[in-house]
Residue frames as qw, qx, qy, qz and C-alpha x, y, z in Angstrom:
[[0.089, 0.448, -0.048, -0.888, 32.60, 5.43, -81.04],
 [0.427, 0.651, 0.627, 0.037, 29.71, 5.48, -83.37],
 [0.078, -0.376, 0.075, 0.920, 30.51, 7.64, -86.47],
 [0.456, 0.638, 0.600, -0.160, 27.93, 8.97, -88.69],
 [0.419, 0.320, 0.504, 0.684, 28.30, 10.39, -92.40],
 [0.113, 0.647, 0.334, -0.676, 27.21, 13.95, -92.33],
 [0.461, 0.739, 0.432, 0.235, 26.00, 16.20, -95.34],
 [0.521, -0.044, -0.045, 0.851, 28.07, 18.98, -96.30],
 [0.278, -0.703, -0.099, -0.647, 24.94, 21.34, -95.42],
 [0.623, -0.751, -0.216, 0.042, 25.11, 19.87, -92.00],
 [0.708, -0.036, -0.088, 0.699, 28.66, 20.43, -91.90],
 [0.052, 0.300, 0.012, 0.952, 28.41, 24.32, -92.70],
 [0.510, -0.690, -0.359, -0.367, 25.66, 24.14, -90.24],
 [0.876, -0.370, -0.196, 0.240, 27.49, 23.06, -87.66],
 [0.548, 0.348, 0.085, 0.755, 30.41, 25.64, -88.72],
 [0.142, -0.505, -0.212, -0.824, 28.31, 28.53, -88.90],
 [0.639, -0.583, -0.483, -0.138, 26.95, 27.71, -85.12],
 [0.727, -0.026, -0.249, 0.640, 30.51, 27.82, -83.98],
 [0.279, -0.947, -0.111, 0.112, 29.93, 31.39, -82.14],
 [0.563, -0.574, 0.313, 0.506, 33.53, 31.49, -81.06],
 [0.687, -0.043, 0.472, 0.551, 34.63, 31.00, -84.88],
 [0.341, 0.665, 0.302, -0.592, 32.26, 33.14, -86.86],
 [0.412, 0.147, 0.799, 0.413, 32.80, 31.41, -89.74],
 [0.473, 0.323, -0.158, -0.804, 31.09, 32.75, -93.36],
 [0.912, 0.094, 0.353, -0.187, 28.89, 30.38, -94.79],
 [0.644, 0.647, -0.408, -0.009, 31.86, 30.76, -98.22],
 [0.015, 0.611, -0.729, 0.307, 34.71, 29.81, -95.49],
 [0.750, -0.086, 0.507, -0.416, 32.42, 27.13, -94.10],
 [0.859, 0.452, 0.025, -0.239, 31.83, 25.54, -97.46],
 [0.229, 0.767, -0.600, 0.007, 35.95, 26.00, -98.27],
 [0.321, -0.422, 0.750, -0.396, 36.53, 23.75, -94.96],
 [0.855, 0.118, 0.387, -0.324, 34.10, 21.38, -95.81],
 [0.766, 0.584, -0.248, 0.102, 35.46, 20.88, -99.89],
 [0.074, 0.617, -0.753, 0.217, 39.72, 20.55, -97.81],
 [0.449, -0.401, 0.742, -0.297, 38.63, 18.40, -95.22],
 [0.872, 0.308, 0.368, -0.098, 36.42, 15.67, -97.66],
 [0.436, 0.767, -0.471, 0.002, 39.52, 16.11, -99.92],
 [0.013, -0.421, 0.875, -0.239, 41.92, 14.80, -97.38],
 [0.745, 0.032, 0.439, -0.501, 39.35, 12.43, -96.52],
 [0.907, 0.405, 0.056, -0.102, 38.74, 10.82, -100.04],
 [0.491, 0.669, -0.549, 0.103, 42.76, 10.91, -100.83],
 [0.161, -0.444, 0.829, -0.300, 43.73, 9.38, -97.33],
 [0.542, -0.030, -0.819, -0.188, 40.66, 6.68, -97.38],
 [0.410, -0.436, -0.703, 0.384, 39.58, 7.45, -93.63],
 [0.184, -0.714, -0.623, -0.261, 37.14, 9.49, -92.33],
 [0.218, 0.219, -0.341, 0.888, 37.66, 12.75, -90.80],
 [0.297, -0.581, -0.751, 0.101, 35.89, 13.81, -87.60],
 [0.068, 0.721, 0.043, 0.688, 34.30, 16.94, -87.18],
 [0.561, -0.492, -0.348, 0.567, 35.80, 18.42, -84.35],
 [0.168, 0.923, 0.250, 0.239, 34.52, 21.93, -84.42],
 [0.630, -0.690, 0.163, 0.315, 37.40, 22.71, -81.17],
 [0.678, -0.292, 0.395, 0.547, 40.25, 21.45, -83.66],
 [0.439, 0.702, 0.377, 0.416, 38.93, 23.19, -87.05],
 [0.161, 0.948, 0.164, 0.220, 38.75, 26.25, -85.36],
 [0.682, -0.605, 0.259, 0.319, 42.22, 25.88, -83.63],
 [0.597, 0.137, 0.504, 0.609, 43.73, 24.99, -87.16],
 [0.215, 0.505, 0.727, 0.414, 41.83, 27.78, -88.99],
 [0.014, 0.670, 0.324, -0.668, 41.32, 31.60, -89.09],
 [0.342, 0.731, 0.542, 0.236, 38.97, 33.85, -91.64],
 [0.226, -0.490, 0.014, 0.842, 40.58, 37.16, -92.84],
 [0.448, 0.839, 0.255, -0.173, 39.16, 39.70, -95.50],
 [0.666, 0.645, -0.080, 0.366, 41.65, 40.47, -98.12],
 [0.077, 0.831, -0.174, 0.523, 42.77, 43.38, -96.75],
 [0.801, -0.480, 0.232, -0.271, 43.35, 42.06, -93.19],
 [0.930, -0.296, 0.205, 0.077, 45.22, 39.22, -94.53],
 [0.562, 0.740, -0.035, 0.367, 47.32, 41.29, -96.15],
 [0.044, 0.683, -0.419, 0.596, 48.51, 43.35, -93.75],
 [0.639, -0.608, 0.408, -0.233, 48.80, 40.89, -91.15],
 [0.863, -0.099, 0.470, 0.155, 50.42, 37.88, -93.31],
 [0.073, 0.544, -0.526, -0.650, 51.48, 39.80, -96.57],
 [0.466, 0.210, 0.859, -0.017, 48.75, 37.24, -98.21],
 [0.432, 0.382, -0.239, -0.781, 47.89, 38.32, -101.90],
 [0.883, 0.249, 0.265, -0.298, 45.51, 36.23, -104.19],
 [0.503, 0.702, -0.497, -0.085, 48.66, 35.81, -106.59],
 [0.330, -0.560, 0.589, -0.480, 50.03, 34.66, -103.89],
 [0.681, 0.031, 0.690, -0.244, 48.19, 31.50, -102.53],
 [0.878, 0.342, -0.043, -0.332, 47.27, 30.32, -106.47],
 [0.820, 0.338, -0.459, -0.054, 50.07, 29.03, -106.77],
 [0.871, -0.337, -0.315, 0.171, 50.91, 27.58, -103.12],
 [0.554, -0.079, -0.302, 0.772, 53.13, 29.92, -101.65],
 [0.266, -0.945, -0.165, -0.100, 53.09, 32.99, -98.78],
 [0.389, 0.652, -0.344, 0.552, 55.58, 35.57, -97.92],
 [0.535, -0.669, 0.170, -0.488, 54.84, 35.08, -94.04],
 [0.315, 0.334, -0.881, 0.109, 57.18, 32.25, -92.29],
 [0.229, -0.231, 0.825, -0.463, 54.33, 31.45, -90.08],
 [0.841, 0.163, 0.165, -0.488, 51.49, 30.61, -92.17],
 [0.506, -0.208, 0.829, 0.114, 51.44, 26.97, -93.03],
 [0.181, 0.476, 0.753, 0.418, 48.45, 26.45, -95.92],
 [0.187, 0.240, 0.115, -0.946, 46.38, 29.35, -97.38],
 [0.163, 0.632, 0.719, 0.239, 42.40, 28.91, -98.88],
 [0.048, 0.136, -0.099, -0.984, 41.25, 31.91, -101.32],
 [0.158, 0.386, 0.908, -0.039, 37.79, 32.42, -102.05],
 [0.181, -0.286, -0.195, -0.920, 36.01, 35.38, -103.94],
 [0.178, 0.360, 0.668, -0.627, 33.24, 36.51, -101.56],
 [0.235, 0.450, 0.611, 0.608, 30.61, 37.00, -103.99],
 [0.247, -0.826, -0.452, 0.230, 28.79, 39.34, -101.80],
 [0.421, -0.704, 0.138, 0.555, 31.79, 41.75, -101.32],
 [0.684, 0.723, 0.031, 0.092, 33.12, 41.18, -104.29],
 [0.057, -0.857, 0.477, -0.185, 36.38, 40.48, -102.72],
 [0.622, 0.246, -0.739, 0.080, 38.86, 37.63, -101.74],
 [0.749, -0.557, 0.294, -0.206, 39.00, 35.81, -98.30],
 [0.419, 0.491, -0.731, 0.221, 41.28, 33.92, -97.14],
 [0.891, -0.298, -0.251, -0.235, 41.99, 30.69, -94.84],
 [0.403, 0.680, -0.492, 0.364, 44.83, 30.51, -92.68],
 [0.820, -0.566, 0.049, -0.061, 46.48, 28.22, -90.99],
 [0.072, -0.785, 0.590, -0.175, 49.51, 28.99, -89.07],
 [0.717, 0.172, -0.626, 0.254, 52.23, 26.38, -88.09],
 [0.631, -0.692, -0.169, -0.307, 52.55, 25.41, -84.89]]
């Protein structure tokens, strides 16, 4: 396997292609800043696997992830949800909207 160092514009390119996911470019950008996290802390190289991101990973609008996970912005700062299936939450002020988003990924 031949891997190759991307940029974290191609990355949110590559996101934001993802039809199926419909990723925002803010939620794109989140994914990119987690996954080069775990990267640099573990020391090995994560592959983008658009299939498994978007498997791990759904985009909800405040409101939405409220009322489908009880997810508030209080909430996720400090690492906890009131839902028993979500596993990790990312918040993000849409700047557009002028609202929160959210990342969620459920446990399997």
């Amino acid at each position: 396997m031949i891997v190759r160092e991307i940029y974290e514009s191609e990355w949110i390119d590559h996101l934001l292609d993802d039809e199926l996911a419909g990723w925002s470019y803010l939620g794109a950008q989140a994914l990119y800043d987690y996954y080069w996290t775990i990267a640099i802390k573990d020391c090995k190289p994560f592959i983008l696997d658009l299939d498994f991101i978007r498997s791990e990973w759904s985009e909800y609008l405040e409101e939405d992830a409220r009322n489908r996970f009880g997810v508030e912005h209080e909430i996720t700062e400090i690492g906890l949800n009131m839902h028993p299936r979500v596993e990790e939450v990312i918040a993000f002020k849409h700047t557009d909207l002028n609202a929160w988003r959210y990342l969620i990924k459920l446990k399997r």
